[in-house]
Residue, then its C-alpha position, 0 to 999 in steps of 0.5 A: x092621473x087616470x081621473x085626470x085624464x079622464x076628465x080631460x077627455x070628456x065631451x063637456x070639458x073639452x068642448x068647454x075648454x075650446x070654447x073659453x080659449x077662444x073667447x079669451x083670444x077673442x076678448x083678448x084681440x078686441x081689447x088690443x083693437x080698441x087700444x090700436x084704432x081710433x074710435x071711428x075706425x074701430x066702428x067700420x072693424x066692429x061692423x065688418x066683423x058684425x056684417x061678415x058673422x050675418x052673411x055666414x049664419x045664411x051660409x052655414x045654417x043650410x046644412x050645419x044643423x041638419x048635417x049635425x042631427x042626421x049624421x048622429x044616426x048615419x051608417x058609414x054610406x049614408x054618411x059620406x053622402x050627407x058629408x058631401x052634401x053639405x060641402x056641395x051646398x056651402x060651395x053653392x051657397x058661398x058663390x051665390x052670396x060673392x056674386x051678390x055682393x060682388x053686383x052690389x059693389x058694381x051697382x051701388x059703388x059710390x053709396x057703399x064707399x062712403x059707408x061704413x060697410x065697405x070693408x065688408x063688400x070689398x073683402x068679404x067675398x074672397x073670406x068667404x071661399x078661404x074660410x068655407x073648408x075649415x068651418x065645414x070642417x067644424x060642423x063634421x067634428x061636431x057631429x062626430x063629437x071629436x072636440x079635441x079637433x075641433x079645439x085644434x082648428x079653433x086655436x090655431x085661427x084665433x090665436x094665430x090672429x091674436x099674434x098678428x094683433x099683438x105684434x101688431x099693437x107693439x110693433x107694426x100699426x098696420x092699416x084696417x085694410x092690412x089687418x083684413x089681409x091678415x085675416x084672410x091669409x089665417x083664414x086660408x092657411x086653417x083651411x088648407x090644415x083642414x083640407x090636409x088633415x081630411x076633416x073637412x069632407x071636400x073629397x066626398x062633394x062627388x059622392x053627394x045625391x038628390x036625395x041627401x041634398x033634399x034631405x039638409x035643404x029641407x031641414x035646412x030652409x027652417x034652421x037656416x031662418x033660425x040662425x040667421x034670426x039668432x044673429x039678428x038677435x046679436x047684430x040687429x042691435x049693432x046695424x040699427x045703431x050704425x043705420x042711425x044718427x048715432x053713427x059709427x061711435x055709438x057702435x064702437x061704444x055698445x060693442x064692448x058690452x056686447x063683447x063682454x057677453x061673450x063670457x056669459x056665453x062660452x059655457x052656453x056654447x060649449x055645453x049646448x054642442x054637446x047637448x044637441x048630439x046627444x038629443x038627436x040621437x036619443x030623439x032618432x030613436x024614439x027615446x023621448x024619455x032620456x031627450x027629456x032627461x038630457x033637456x032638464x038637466x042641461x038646462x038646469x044646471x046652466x040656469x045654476x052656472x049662469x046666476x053665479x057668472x050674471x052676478x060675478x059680471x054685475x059686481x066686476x063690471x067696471x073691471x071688465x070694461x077697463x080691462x077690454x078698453x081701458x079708462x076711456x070708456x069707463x065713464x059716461x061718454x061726453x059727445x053720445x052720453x052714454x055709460x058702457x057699465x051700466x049696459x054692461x050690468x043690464x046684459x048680465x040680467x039677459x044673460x040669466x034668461x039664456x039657458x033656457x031659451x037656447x035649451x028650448x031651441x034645440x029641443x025643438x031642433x032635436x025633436x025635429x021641429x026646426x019649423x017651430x024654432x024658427x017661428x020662435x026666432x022670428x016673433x024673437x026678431x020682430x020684438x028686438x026690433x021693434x024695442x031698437x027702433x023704439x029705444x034709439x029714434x024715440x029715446x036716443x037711448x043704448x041703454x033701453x037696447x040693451x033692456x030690449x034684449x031682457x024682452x024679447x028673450x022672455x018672449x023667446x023662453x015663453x014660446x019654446x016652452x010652449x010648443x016644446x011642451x006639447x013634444x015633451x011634456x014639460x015643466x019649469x019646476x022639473x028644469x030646477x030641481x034637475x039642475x040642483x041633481x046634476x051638481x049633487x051627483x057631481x059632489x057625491x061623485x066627488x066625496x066618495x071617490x075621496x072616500x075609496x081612495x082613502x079606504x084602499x090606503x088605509x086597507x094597503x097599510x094594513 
């Protein structure tokens, strides 16, 4: 029971497990939409969903990295002015953008009434405001490493609106228009649990200064570029298709692989917030050597773990499609002609390319080149986007998206090595063998803790 608890306890499982929760509800929530919605209004869902994740990648890039890395080396005074720092700059930021699509929604009414975006600029405003305290709330956590919270806020917004999508399913058949409602009401209770529970740092705003705001500003004008280019990574493919003749089908239909990668990612996810705390800090200190050691083996043992997840979404990948979707979308689509499976097959290629290209990146964030990250995004961008354009006006093809991703991510891995390399100096053979160590310790930690747990036994009997 002591092991027990002792793993249960620890930074990786936890953040693990918050992260494999989440992605469950959530792919448990999309499979119910797409049973609960016709084709074309689950598209406009999908791109609400697509345009709401973009605007918030700008609003919470500002100052969510740069709070995470200084923050790890903070005293007690100087935390709670970078704490009320980043909540003064969400709260700028977060009016700046509802005025702007606010204007929009004004100016250009009749054109974004007969898209389908206008879901997002009629509802997205007033998301922005209910959800600003809980996601601060989940940037301070992490920095603090404090993970059993962070899994507390997440479960109680996600599964809160994986119910309402239950019921929902069985029972109600609500509108999308209702369904958005829904979601803004989860949105503002997580937040008010946040602000009670005083995770969130919206009582330390007034102790924000000149200085620290400059400080996650700065730091802030090169990560914010950096997120925002990492979901352009993400919804680049989804906008370009649903800016194209394609339509709002051919997003309903590519959105489900794209939600199946999903399950890819959640260790990425879960191992990388971990990950970058711990090279902040190290870097911070001027450790360059334990920042390498941390590089290595993160990166090695994810490349490890996701061969064995690739392969397993690969072979099941009909049974991953039917179990989000249902049989409708199991066989080429006769009105686009395209097959889900096969993208699907092509995302799990990406996904073996995607630990050592987040690794790289933040290494870099680490080290305290955001700059350069960002410069690695953004050749990242101008590669996806250049390959959709491509693929869907000249092929007509989502397939060949999908393969555009496998490319612009070796480009991603080839960059953050080069310019991390010239901070650490690095090696692809020392990320493997790092790998192969992390899983070997792991064992031999396992076998001898058998071991003395049968020799004391043994000595005991005696």
């Amino acid at each position: 029971m002591k092991k027990l608890k002792k793993i249960v306890r620890e930074d990786n499982f936890l953040s693990l497990t918050g992260n494999m929760v989440i992605a469950i509800l959530g792919i448990a929530g999309f499979a119910l939409l797409t049973r609960s919605l016709s084709l074309e209004i689950f598209g406009q869902w999908v791109l609400f969903i697509t345009a709401g994740s973009f605007v918030e990648m700008f609003r919470f890039g500002i100052t969510n990295t740069g709070l995470i890395r200084y923050l790890s080396g903070a005293d007690d005074a100087e935390r709670i002015k970078l704490i009320g720092s980043n909540a003064l700059i969400g709260l700028g930021a977060t009016v700046l953008i509802a005025i702007i699509l606010i204007s929009c929604t004004i100016i250009f009414k009749e054109a974004i009434s007969n898209s389908g975006y206008s879901l997002f600029f009629k509802w997205y405003p007033l998301l922005a405001f209910l959800n600003l305290p809980w996601n601060n709330a989940l940037v301070v956590l992490q920095a603090d490493r404090k993970y059993a919270k962070i899994l507390a806020i997440k479960a109680i917004n996600s599964g809160s609106f994986f119910l309402v999508l239950l019921v929902n399913y069985f029972f109600l058949k609500l509108t999308l228009t209702q369904l958005v409602i829904a979601i803004l009401t989860i949105n503002a209770f997580t937040s008010f649990i946040s602000i009670i529970a005083g995770w969130d740092g919206t009582k330390h705003i007034t102790s924000a200064t000149i200085e620290t705001n400059k400080t996650l500003l700065h730091f802030g004008k090169y990560t914010t570029f950096t997120l925002i280019g990492t979901n352009l990574l993400r919804s680049a493919d989804v906008l370009i298709i649903s800016l194209s003749p394609l339509g709002n089908a051919a997003v309903a239909l590519y959105s489900i692989p794209l939600k199946l990668t999903e399950l890819q990612q959640i260790p990425l996810r879960s191992f990388v917030a971990t990950a970058f705390p711990k090279m902040s800090k190290a870097s911070i200190h001027h450790k360059i050597d334990e920042v390498k050691d941390l590089f290595y083996s993160y990166a090695g043992a994810l490349t490890y773990l996701f061969v064995l997840i690739s392969l397993f979404t690969f072979v099941f990948a009909e049974f991953f499609v039917f179990l989000l979707s249902g049989n409708q979308y199991l066989k080429t689509d006769p009105i686009t002609g395209f097959n889900v499976v096969n993208i699907v097959r092509v995302f799990s290629i990406y996904g073996l390319l995607l630990p050592i290209d987040r690794m790289t990146g933040i290494g870099l964030d680490s080290v305290n080149k955001p700059n350069i990250n960002a410069l690695k995004v953004f050749f990242m961008v101008i590669a996806n986007v250049a390959g959709d354009l491509i693929a869907i006006f000249i092929f007509k093809s989502l397939l060949l998206v999908a393969v555009a991703s496998i490319l612009f991510t070796l480009i991603g891995i080839w960059m953050g090595m080069y310019f991390l390399n010239k901070e650490l100096t690095l090696s692809y053979k020392e990320i493997f063998s790092s790998g192969l160590k992390f899983y070997s310790t792991i064992f031999n930690k396992a076998t001898n803790n058998r071991y003395q747990d049968h020799f004391k036994m043994n000595k005991k009997v005696n």
